[in-house]
C-alpha positions in Angstrom: 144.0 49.2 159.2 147.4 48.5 157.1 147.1 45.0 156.7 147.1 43.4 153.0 144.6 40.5 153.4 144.9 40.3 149.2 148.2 40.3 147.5 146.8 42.8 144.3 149.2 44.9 141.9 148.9 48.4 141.4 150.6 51.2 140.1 152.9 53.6 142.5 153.8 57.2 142.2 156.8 56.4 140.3 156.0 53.2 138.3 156.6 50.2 140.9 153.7 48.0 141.8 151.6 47.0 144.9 149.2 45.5 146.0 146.7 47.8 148.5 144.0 46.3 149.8 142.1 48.4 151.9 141.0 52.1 152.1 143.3 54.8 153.9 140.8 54.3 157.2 139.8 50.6 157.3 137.2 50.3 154.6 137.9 47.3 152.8 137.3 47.6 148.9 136.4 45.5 146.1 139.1 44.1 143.6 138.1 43.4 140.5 139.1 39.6 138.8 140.4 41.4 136.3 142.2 44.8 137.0 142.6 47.6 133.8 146.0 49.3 134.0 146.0 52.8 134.6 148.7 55.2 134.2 150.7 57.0 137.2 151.4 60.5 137.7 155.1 60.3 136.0 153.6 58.0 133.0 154.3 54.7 135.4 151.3 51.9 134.8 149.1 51.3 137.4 146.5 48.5 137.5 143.0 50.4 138.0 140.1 48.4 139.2 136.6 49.0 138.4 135.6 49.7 142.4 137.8 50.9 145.3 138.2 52.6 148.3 137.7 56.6 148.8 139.6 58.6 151.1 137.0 57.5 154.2 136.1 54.5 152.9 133.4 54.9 150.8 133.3 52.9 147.8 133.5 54.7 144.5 133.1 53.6 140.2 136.1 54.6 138.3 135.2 55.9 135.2 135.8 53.0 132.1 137.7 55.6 129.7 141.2 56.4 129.8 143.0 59.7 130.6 146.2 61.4 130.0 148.1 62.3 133.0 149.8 65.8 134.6 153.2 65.3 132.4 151.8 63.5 129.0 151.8 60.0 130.2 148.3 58.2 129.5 146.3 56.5 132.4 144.7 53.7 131.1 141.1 52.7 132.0 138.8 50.0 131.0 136.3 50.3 128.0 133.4 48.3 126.3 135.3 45.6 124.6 138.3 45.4 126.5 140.3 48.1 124.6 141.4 51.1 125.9 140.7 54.9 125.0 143.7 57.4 124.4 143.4 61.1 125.5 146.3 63.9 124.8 148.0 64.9 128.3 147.7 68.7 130.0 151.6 69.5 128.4 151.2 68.2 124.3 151.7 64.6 125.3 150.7 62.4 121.9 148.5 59.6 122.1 150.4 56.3 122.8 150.4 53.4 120.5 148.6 53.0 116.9 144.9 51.9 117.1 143.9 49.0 116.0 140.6 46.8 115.2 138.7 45.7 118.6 139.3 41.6 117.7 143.3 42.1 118.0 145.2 42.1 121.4 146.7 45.4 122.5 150.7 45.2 122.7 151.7 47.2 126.6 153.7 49.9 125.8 156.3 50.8 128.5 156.1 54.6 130.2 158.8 56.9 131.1 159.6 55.3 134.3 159.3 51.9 133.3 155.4 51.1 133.5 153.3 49.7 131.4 150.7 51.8 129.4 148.0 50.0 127.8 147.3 50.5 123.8 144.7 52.9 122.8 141.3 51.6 121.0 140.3 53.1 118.0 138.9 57.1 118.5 135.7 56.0 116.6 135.0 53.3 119.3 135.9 55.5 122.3 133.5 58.1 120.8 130.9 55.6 120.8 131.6 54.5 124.1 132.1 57.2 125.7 130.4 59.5 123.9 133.2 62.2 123.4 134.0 64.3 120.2 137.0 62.5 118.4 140.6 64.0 120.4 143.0 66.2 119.4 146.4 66.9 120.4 146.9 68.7 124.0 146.7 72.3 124.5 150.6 72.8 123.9 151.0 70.1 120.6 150.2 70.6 117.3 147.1 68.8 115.7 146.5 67.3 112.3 143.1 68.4 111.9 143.5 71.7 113.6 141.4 74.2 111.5 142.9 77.2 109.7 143.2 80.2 111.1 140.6 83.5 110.4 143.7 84.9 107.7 144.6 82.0 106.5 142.4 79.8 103.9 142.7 76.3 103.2 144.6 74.8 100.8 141.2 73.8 98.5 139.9 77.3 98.2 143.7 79.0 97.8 144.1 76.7 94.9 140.5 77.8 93.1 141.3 81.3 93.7 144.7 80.9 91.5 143.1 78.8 89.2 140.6 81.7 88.9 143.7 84.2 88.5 145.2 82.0 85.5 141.6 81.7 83.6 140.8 83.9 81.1 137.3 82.8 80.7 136.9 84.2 85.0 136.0 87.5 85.7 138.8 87.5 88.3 141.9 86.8 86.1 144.6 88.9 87.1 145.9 89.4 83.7 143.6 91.7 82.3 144.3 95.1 80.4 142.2 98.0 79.2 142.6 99.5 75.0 140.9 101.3 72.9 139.2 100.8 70.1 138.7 104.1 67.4 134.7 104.3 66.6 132.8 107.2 65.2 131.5 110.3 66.9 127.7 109.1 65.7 128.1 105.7 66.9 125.6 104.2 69.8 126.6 104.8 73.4 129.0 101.9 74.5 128.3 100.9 78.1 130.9 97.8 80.0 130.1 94.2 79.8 128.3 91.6 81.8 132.2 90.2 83.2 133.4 93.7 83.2 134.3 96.0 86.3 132.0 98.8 86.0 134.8 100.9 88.0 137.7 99.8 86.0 135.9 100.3 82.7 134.9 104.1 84.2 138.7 104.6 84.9 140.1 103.4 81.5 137.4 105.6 79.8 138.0 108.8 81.6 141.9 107.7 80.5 141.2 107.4 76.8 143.1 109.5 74.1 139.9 111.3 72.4 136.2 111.2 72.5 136.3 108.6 69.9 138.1 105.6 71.8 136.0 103.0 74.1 137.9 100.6 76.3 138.0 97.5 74.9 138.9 94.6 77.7 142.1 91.9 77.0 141.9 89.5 79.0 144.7 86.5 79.5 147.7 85.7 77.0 145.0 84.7 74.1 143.5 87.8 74.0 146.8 90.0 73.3 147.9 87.6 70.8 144.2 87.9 69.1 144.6 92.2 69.6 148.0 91.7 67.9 146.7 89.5 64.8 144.1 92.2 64.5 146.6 95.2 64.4 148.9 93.3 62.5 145.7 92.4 59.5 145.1 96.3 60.3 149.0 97.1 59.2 148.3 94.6 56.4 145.5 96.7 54.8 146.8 99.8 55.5 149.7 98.7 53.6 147.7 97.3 50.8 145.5 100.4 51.1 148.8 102.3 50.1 150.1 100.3 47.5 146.8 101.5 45.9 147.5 104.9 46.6 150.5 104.7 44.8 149.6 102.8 42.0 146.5 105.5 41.5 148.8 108.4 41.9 151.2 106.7 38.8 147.8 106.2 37.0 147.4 110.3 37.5 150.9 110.8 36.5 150.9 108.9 33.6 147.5 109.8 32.4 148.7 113.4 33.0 151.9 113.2 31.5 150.1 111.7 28.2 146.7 113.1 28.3 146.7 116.2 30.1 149.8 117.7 28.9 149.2 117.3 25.4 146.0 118.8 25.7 147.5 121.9 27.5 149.8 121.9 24.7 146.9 121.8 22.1 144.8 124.4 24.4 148.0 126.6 24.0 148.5 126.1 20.4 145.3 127.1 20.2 145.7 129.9 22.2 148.0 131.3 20.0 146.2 130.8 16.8 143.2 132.0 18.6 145.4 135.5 19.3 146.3 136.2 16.0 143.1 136.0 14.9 142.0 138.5 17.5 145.1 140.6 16.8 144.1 140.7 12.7 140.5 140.8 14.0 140.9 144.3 16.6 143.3 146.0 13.8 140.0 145.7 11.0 137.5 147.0 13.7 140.8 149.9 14.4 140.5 150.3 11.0 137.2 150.4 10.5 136.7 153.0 13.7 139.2 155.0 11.9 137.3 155.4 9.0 133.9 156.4 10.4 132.1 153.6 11.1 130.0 152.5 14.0 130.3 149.2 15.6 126.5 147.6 16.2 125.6 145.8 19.3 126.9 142.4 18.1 130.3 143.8 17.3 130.2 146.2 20.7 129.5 142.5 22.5 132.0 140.5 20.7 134.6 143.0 21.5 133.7 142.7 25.3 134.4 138.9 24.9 137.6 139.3 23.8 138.4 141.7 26.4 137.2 138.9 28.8 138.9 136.3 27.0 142.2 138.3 27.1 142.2 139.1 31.2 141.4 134.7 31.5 144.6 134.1 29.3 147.0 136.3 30.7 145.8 135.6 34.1 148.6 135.1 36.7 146.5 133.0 38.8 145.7 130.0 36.9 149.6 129.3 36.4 149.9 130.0 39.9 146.8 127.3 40.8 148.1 125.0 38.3 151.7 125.1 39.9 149.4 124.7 43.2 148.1 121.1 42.0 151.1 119.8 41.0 153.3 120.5 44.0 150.9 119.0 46.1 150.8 116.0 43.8 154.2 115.4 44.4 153.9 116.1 48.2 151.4 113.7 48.2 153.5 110.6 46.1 156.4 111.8 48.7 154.4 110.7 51.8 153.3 107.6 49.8 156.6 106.3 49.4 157.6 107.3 53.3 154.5 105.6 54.8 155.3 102.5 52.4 158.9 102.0 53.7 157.6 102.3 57.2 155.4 99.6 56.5 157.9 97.1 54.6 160.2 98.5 57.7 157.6 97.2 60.3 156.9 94.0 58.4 160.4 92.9 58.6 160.3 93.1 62.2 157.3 91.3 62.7 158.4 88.8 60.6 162.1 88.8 62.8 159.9 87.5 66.1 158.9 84.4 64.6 155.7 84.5 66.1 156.3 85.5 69.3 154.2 87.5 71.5 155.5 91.8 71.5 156.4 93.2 74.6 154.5 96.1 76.2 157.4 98.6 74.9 156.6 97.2 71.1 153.4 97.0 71.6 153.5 100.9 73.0 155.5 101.9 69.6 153.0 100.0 67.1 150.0 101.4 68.8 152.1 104.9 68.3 152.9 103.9 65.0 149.3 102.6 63.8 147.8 106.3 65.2 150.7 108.0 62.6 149.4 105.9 60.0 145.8 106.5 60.4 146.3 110.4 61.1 148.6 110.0 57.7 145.9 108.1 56.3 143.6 111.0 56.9 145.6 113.7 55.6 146.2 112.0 52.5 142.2 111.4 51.9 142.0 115.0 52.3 144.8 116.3 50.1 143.5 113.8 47.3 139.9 115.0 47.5 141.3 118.2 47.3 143.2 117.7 44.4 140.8 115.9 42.3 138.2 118.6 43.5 140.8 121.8 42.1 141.6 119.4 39.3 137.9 119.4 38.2 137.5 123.2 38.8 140.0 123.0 36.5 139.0 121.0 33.7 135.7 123.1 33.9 137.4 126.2 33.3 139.1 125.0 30.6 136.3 124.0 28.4 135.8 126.4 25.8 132.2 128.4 26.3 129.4 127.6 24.4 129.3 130.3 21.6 125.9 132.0 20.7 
């Protein structure tokens, strides 16, 4: 029942080797020529052969793959091709030696107690053989190819998304920025853009100064320094837009100074001469009322004239209105010369960057300072219309009228 009748090696609970030869009741079982090691329960090697004894003496097949063990050691088995296939133990155990081609000899590897564990056969091989999805590390270890978890994403698409964030061209660049751009009250409805968030484009409109502003979308570095080169152009003709201003303002002066006044001091002149005449004129119709005579229509009409001519010549209010045009002249060449040291102002300080791109708090104070200019801008239209409007009410009142 005990007896050995075959001296054959084999591994022991705690590495050491034996050689059983029988079944635990008597049945005698089959050793192979060539036994496969196979791993003990503390990682010792055991040689495994192909056929042995049960428990009551039946004779069983051991299965050709290899196994890991209860505490990470591997129990080897026997595969197609000699080699042997790995398998990760219950407790995080890694798979024991590096794999190598089928041809080349497996080097033993020695197990926590001393025995010898056999090398493991490549995992596409052992998939083939025994038809098993590739391994991975036990339950409690860490694998390589362990997929990432439902909040994490992998590496790939983390990288696209922040490529996406940095590109300008993508409709999901982080560095994006609603203004407004000033267009008429008549102009066509605007609506948002094909790459446009029709939310965001809602919210910046309900945010906009006046009924006139659209958002207008900057998207990525490019786009600000492109929105500043604008508004700087913009500050360039406004400026140049003023120097004209104030070079047609000296015209004005000038051409009043030499043309206007001296006809207002002709006009007057005239005036005066035109007075006497009336003077010498009213004391020979006095003179000739005096004596008896009646005045005809003509001379009843001409005196009516001259009573009209009189109240237009001593009449406060064109004094007062010509004292009215020139004060707001002058108001007018004030504001010119304010608005163009401003401007020479904010083109030394643009020119003090070198280039560089403004910072949100400059770029707040030019936007402020652009509205000032065009509001100025405005005003000054205005008053100059205005003027030249009083200024030719004006001249046509003082053009003589046509005598009968």
């Amino acid at each position: 029942m005990f007896q050995q009748s075959q001296p054959q090696k084999f591994g022991t609970l705690l590495g050491s080797t034996t050689a059983p030869t029988g079944g635990l009741f008597g049945a005698s079982t089959q050793q192979p020529q060539q036994p496969a090691p196979s791993g003990s329960l503390f990682g010792g090697s055991t040689q495994q052969p192909a056929a042995t004894g049960s428990l009551f003496g039946g004779s069983i097949q051991q299965p050709q793959r290899q196994t890991g063990n209860l505490f990470g050691g591997t129990l080897g088995g026997t595969a197609a091709g000699g080699a042997a296939a790995p398998a990760g133990s219950l407790f995080g155990g890694s798979q024991l030696g590096a794999s190598q081609q089928q041809q080349q000899q497996q080097q033993p590897q020695q197990s926590l107690f001393g025995g010898l564990l056999p090398q493991p056969q490549p995992q596409a091989q052992q998939s083939q053989q025994s038809g098993l999805p590739p391994l991975r590390a036990s339950a409690l270890g860490v694998s390589l190819d362990k997929p990432a978890g439902p909040r994490e994403k992998p590496t790939l698409e983390q990288v696209a998304l922040l490529y996406k964030k940095w590109n300008a061209n993508d409709a999901a660049c982080a560095f994006e920025g609603y203004t407004y751009n000033q267009v008429g009250p008549d102009a066509i409805k605007y609506e948002p853009g094909p790459d446009e968030d029709p939310v965001k484009w809602d919210e910046a409109l309900a945010k906009r100064p006046n009924v006139e502003c659209v958002p207008f979308l900057l998207r990525g570095f490019q786009a600000i320094h492109t929105r500043i080169q604008l508004q700087d152009n913009a500050v360039n003709l406004l400026t140049k837009k003023l120097h004209e201003i104030n070079d047609h303002l000296k015209f004005l002066m000038q051409n009043h100074d030499l043309k206007t006044q001296v006809r207002c001091n002709e006009a007057r002149n005239r005036h005066n001469a035109f007075t006497q005449r009336v003077v010498k004129l009213a004391a020979k119709v006095q003179i000739l009322r005096n004596r008896g005579y009646a005045m005809d229509s003509t001379e009843e009409e001409l005196k009516k004239k001259l009573h009209e001519l009189e109240k237009k010549a001593f009449d406060p209010i064109l004094g007062g209105r010509q004292e009215e045009i020139w004060a707001r002249m002058s108001a007018a060449r004030a504001r010119a010369q304010i608005l163009q040291a401003e401007s020479e102002k904010l083109g030394q300080a643009t020119q003090t960057q070198d280039g560089s791109v403004l910072n949100e708090a400059d770029q707040k104070q030019l936007r402020q300072l652009l509205e000032g200019y065009d509001s100025q801008l405005t005003h000054l239209k205005k008053e100059i219309d205005g003027i030249r409007k009083d200024y030719e009410e004006w001249e046509i009142a003082q053009k003589p009228a046509p005598t009968k």
